[in-house]
C-alpha positions in Angstrom: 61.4 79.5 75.1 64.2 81.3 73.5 65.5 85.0 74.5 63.5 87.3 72.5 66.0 89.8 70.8 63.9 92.1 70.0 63.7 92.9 73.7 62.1 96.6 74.9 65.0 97.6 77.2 63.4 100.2 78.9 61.3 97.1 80.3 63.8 95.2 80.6 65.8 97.9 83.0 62.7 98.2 85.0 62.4 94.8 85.6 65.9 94.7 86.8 65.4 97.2 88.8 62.4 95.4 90.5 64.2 92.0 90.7 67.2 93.9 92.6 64.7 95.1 95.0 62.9 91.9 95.7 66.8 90.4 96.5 67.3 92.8 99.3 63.8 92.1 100.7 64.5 88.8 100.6 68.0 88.8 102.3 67.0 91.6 104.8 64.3 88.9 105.8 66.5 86.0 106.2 68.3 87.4 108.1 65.7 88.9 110.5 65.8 85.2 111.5 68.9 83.7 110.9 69.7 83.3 114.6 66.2 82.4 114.7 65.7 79.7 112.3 69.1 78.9 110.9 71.7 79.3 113.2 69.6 78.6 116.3 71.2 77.6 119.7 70.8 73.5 118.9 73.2 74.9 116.1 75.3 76.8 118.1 75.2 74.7 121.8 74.4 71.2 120.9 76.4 68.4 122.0 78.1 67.3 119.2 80.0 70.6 118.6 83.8 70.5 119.2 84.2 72.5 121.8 87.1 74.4 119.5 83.7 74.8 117.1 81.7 76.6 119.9 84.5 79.4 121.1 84.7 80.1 117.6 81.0 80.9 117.1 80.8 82.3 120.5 80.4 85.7 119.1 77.3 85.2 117.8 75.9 83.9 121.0 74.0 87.4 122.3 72.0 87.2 119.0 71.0 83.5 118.8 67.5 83.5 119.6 66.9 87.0 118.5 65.2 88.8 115.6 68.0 90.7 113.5 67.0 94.2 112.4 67.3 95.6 109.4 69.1 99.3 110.1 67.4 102.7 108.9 68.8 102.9 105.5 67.1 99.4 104.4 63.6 99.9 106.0 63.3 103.3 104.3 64.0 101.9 100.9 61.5 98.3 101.8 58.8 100.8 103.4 58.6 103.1 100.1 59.4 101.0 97.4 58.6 96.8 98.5 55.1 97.0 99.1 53.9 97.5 95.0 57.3 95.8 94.0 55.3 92.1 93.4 51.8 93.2 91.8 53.9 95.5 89.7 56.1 92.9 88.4 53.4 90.3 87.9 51.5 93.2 86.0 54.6 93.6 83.5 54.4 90.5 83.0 51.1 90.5 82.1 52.3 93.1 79.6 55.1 91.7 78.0 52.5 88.6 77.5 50.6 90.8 75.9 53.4 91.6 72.9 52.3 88.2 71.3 49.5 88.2 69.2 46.0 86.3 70.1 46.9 83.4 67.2 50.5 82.9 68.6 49.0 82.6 72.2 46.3 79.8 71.1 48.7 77.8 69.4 51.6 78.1 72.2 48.6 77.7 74.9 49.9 74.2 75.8 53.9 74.8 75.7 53.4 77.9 77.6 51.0 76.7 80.6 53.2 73.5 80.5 56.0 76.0 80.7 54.8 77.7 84.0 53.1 74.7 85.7 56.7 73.2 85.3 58.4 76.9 86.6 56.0 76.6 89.5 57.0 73.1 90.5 60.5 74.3 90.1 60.2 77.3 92.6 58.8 75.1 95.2 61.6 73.0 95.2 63.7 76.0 95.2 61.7 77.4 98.4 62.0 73.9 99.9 66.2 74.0 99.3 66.2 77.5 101.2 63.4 77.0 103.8 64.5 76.2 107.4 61.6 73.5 107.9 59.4 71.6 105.6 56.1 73.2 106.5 57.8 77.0 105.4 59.4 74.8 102.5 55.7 73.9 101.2 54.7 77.4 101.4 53.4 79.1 98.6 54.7 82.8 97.5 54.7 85.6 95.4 57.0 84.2 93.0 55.6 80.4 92.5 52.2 82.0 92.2 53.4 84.4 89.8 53.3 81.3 87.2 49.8 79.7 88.2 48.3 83.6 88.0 50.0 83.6 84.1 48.6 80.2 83.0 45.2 81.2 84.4 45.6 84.4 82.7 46.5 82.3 79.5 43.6 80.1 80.2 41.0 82.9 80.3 42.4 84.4 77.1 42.4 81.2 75.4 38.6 80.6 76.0 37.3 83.5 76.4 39.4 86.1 74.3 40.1 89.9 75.2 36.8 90.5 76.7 36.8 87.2 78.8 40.5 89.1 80.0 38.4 92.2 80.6 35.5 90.5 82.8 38.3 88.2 84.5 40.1 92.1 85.7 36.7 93.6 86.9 35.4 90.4 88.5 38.7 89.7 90.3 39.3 93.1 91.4 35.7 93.7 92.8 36.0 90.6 94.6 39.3 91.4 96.3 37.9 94.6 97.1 34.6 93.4 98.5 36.7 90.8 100.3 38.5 93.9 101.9 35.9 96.2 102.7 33.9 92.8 104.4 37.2 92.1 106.5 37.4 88.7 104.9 40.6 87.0 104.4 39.6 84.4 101.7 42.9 81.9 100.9 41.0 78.9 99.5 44.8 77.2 99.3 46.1 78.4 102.4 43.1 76.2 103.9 45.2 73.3 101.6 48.2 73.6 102.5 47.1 73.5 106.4 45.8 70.3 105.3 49.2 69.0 104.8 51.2 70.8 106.9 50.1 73.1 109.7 53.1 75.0 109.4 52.9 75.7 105.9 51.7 79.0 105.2 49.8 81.0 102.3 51.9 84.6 102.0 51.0 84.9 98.4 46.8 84.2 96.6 46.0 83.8 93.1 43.4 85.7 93.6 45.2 88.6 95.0 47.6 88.9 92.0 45.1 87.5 89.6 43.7 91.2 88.0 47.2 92.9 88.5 48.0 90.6 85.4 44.8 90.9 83.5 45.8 94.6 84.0 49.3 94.2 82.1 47.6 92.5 79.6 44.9 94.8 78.8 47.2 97.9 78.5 49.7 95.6 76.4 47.2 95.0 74.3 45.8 98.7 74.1 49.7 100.4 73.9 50.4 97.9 70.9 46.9 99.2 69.2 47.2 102.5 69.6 51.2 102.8 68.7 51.0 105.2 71.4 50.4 106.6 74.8 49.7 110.3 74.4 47.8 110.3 77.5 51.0 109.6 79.8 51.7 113.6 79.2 51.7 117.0 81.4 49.0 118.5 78.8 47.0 115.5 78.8 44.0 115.9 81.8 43.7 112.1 82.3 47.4 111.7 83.2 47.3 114.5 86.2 43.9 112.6 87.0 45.4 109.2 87.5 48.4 110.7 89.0 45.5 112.6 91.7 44.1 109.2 92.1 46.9 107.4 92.6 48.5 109.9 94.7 44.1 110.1 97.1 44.8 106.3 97.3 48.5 106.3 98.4 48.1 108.8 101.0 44.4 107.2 102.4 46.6 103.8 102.5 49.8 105.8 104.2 50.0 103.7 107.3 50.5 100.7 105.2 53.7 101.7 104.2 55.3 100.9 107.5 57.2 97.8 108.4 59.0 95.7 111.4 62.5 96.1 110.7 62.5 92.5 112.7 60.2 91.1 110.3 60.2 92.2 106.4 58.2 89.6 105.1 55.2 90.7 107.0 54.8 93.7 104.6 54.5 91.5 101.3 50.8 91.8 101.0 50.0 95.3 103.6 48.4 97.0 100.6 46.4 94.0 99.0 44.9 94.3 102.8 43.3 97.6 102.2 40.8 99.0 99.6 42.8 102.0 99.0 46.2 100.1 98.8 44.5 98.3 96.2 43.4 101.5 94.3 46.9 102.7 94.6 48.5 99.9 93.1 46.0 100.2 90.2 46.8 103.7 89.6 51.5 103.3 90.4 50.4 100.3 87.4 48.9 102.9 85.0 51.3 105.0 85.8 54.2 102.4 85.2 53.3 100.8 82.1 52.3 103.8 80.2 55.4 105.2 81.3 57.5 102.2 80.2 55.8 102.2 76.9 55.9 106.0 76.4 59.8 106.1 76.8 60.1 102.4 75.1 62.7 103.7 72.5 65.1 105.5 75.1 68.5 104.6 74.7 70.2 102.7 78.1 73.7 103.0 78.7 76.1 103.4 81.8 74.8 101.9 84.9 71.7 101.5 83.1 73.4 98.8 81.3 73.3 96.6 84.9 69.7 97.2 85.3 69.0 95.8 81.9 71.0 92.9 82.2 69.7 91.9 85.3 66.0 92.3 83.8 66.9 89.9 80.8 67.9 87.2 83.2 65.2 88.2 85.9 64.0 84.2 86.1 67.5 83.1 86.6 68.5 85.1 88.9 65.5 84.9 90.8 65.6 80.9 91.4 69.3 81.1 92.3 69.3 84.4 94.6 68.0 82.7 97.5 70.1 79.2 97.2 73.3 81.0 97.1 72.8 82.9 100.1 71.2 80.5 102.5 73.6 77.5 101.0 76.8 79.7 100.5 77.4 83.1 101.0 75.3 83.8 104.6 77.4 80.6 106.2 80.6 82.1 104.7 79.7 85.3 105.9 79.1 84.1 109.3 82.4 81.6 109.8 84.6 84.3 108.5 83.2 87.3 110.4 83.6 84.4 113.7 87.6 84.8 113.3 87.5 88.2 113.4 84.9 88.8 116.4 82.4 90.5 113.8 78.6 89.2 114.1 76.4 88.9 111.0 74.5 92.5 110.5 71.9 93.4 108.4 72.9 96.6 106.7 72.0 98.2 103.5 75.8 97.8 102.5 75.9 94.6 103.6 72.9 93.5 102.0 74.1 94.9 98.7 77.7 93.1 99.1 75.6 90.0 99.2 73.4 91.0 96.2 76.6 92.0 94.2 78.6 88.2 94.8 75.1 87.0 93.8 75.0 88.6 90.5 79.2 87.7 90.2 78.2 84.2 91.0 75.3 84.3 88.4 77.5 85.4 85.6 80.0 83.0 86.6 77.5 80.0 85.9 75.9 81.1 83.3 79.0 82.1 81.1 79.5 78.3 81.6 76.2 77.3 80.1 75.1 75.9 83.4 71.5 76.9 83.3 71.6 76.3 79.6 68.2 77.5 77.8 66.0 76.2 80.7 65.3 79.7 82.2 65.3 81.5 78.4 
């Protein structure tokens, strides 16, 4: 699938934007464990260590065995803005899979679901690369499912049309909801993957994400109807309605938005647990996407620019992110800082100094065509 240059880069930016944040999550959680799960003390005190080896990584010897928090500045920025980060993203896309028309989507049906069936075998392998142990390797999350919530999404349209899309939000939505209200935690595939592994774990439903897409899609295919979105104005009642709603919903789901600096993954799915969490992400979408498409013409420039570029090769960067910090840069980090007495921290500067070489390192490899069009 080739770049599309007729790109919206307001979307674009805001995708970026999202992307960036899911990187810092995702370091800031790594290295909650890293003296946990990667460098553990078989790492640093087993017997086949030169003994030149273990002075040198002595420093790091208080921490082995022990969570490492993220400081202040990090878990403000996870605790306000992480928790809608991944139903938000998986509703844009949604919405940009809504740009295509219905023919184009029947007769690309096959390439495309072939296309994310193949993305979401590809993700696994990337989470088995970076995962301390093979039962967190066969885990499933946000991002491989991302891809099986799309080709369902594709599926529904394909048979069913727009109103098949429609039915396929409402059901899925009530039944998450009535799942929540009931206090049952229904993960048909996390019951699977115990099957194979018991420590394989299920962070991330279809059914969780599945009418955050269907959401995208309908508003896509409304905004490109309409040419417009008058209602995402101050004069316009329904917007200062939603915006109520949204903001009833955010502040009945408040505690939700708190997290264990020791433990950021735990927060990926804190509002998906609660009926109003759930409302409030329907209402931040609303909000979002008529907001992207309201200001889709804006011109981008400065800093802006980064944000944009980032969102163009979102994918990319996404399936490398991860590799190059557990496989490169976190190691590096760690030998280095053990010749100058200076343990690994997890900072908000250091975290972006690790999101910065990432995005070096990104444009590094792909100026030399090494992901050629397979991400495109």
């Amino acid at each position: 699938m080739e770049i599309d240059t007729n790109r919206n880069e307001v979307q674009d930016g805001v995708r970026g934007v999202l992307v960036l944040l899911a990187c810092l999550e995702h370091f800031g959680a790594i290295l909650n464990s890293w003296y946990i799960d990667y460098f553990s003390p078989s790492n640093l005190f087993g017997m086949w260590r030169d003994p030149r080896e273990v002075l040198l990584y002595s420093i790091h010897s208080e921490w082995v065995g022990h969570a490492l928090p993220v400081d202040g500045l990090t878990r403000i920025c996870c605790q306000v803005l992480v928790p809608w980060v991944t139903p938000l993203f998986i509703a844009l896309s949604g919405f940009n899979l809504s740009r295509s028309s219905p023919e184009r989507l029947r007769s690309g049906y096959h390439e495309r679901v072939g296309t994310y069936l193949f993305l979401f075998i590809l993700f696994l392998v990337e989470n088995l690369i970076v995962s301390p142990d093979f039962g967190i390797g066969l885990s499933l999350f946000p991002i491989s499912v991302w891809f099986l919530v799309l080709a369902m999404l594709l599926t529904v349209q394909r048979y069913t049309g727009l109103l098949g899309v429609g039915i396929c939000f409402i059901a899925s939505a009530g039944v998450n909801s009535a799942l929540v209200l009931r206090g049952v935690d229904f993960r048909p595939l996390g019951a699977v993957l115990e099957k194979i592994h018991p420590w394989a774990q299920n962070s991330a439903e279809p059914l969780h994400y599945l009418p955050f897409a269907a959401l995208g899609f309908l508003l896509g295919v409304q905004f490109r109807r309409q040419r417009s979105s008058e209602w995402i104005r101050g004069s316009n009642p329904v917007f200062w309605l939603i915006v109520l709603l949204t903001g009833v919903a955010g502040w009945m789901s408040r505690d939700l938005f708190q997290i264990d600096p020791e433990m950021l993954f735990a927060m990926d799915e804190l509002l998906l647990s609660s009926f109003w969490g759930q409302l409030f992400l329907y209402g931040a979408i609303l909000l979002a996407l008529g907001g992207i498409h309201r200001f889709r013409e804006v011109e981008t420039g400065g800093l802006n620019r980064l944000w944009v570029w980032v969102g163009k090769h979102s994918l990319a960067i996404f399936f490398i992110h991860r590799i190059l910090f557990v496989k490169v840069l976190a190691p590096l980090r760690l030998h280095v800082g053990s010749y100058f007495g200076i343990p690994m921290t997890n900072t908000a500067y250091e975290l972006l100094g690790f999101m910065g070489l990432v995005l070096i390192l990104y444009r590094v490899l792909e100026k030399r065509g090494f992901f050629g069009r397979m991400f495109h």
